[in-house]
C-alpha positions as CSV (number, residue, x, y, z in Angstrom):
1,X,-40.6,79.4,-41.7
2,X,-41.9,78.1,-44.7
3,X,-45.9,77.5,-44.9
4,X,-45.9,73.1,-44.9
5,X,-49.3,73.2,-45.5
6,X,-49.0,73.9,-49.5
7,X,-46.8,70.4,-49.8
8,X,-49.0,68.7,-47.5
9,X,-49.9,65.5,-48.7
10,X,-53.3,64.5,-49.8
11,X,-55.0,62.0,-47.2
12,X,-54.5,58.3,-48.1
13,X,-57.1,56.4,-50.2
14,X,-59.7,54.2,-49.1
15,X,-58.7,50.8,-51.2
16,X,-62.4,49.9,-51.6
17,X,-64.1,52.9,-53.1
18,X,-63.9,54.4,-56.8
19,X,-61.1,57.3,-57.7
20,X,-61.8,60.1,-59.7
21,X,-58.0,61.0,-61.5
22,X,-58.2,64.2,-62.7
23,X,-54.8,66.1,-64.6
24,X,-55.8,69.9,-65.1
25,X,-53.1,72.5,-66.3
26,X,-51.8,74.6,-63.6
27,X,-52.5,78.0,-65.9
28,X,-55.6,78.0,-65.9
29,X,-56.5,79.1,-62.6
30,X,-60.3,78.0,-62.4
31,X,-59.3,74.1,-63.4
32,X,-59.0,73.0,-60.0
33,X,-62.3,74.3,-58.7
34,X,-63.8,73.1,-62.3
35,X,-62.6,69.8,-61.1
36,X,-64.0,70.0,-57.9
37,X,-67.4,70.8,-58.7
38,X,-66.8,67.5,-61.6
39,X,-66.0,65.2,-58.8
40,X,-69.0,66.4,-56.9
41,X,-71.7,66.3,-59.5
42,X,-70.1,62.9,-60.5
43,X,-70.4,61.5,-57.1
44,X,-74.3,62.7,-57.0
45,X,-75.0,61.3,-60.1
46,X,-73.2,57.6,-59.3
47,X,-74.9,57.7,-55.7
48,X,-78.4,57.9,-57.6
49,X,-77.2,54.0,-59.1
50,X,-75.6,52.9,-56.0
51,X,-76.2,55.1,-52.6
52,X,-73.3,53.8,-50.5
53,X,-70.9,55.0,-53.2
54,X,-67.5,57.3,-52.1
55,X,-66.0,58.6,-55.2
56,X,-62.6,59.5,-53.8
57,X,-60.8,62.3,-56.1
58,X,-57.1,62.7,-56.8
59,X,-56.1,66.6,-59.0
60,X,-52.6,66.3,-60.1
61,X,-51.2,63.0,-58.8
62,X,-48.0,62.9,-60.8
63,X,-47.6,67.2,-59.4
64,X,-46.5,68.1,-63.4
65,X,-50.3,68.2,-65.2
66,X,-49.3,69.2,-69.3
67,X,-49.9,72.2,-70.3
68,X,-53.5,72.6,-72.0
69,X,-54.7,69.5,-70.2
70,X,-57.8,68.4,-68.8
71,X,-58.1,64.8,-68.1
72,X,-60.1,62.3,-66.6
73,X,-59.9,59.1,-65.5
74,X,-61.6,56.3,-63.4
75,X,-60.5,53.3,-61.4
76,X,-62.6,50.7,-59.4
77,X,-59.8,51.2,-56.5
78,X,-57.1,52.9,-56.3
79,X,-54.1,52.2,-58.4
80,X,-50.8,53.5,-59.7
81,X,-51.1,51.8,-62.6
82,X,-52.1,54.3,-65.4
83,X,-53.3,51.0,-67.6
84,X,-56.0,50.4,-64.9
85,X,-57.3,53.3,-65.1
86,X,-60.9,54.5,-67.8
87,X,-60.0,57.3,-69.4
88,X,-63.5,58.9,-69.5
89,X,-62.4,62.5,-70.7
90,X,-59.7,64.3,-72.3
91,X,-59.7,67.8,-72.8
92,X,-56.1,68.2,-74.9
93,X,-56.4,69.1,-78.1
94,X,-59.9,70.5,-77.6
95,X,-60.6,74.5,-78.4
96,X,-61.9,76.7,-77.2
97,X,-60.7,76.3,-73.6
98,X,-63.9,76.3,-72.4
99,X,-64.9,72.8,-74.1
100,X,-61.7,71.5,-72.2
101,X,-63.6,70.4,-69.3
102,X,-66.4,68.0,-69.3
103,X,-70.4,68.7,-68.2
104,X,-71.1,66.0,-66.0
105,X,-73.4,64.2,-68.8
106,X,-70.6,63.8,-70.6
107,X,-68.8,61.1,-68.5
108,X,-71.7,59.5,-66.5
109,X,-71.9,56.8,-68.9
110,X,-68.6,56.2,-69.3
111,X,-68.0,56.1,-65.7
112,X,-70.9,53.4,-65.0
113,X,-69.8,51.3,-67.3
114,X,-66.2,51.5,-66.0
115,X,-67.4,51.0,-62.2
116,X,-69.7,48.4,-63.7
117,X,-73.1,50.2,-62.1
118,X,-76.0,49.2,-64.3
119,X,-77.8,52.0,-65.9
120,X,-81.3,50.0,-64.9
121,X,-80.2,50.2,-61.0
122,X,-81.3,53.7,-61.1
123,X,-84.7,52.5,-60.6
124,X,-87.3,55.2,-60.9
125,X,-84.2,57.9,-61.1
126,X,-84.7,60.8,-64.0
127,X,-81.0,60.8,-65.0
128,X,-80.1,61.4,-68.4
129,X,-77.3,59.6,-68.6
130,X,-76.7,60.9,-72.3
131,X,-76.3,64.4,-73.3
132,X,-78.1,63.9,-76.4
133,X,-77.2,67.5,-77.8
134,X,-73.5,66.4,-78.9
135,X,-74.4,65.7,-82.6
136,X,-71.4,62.9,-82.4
137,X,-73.3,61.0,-79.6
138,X,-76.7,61.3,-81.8
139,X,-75.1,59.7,-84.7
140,X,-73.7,56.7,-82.2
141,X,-76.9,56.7,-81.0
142,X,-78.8,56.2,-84.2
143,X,-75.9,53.2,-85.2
144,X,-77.0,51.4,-81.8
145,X,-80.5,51.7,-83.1
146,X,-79.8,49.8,-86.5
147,X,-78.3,47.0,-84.8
């Protein structure tokens, strides 16, 4: 008899908290633990702007992730609807493979401003929500500043 737990659905989604979409490529075996730990630092972070937040997490929705990728998304609710979804992350045509997947800092912002969390609701919270090391963000940065 055939082990049903492997095709076992994933539990339905709650229709009024966040989801985390994430596409990783199925040959790279660390990917879905990579993702994992994303969705968990993500949620951590996100709680520190609003505390009652449930980031819900979907790996593979569509069960054929491309080859290479590493993609993420965001929606306010749940939706099948690919154009409703932030794309806050995407990993294809980066190299090395280790700068396919995202540090947490490097979607936080995106996110917020997707879920529409105000950066200023962290309050007295020491988030860098920013990874000011990416010399592309620093040169954004430094346009914002001129405005």
């Amino acid at each position: 008899m055939a082990n049903l737990s492997l095709n076992k659905a994933p539990p339905p989604l709650n229709p009024h908290h966040p989801v985390l979409y994430i596409e990783c490529c199925r040959a790279h075996t660390d990917y879905r633990r990579r993702a994992s730990e994303l969705h968990a630092s993500l949620e951590e972070a996100l709680r520190a702007l609003q505390p009652d937040l449930q980031l819900q997490l979907r790996i593979n929705e569509n069960n054929m992730p491309r080859l290479g990728a590493f993609e993420v998304a965001i929606a306010p609710t749940p939706t099948d609807d690919h154009r409703m979804r932030k794309v806050l992350w995407t990993g294809l045509q980066r190299v090395p493979v280790s700068a396919k997947v995202p540090h947490v800092d490097d979607i936080i912002a995106p996110a917020c401003m997707a879920l529409k969390l105000r950066h200023s609701q962290a309050g007295s919270s020491n988030i860098d929500l920013v990874r000011t090391s990416d010399g592309d963000i620093k040169k954004i940065l430094q346009r914002r500043s001129l405005q």
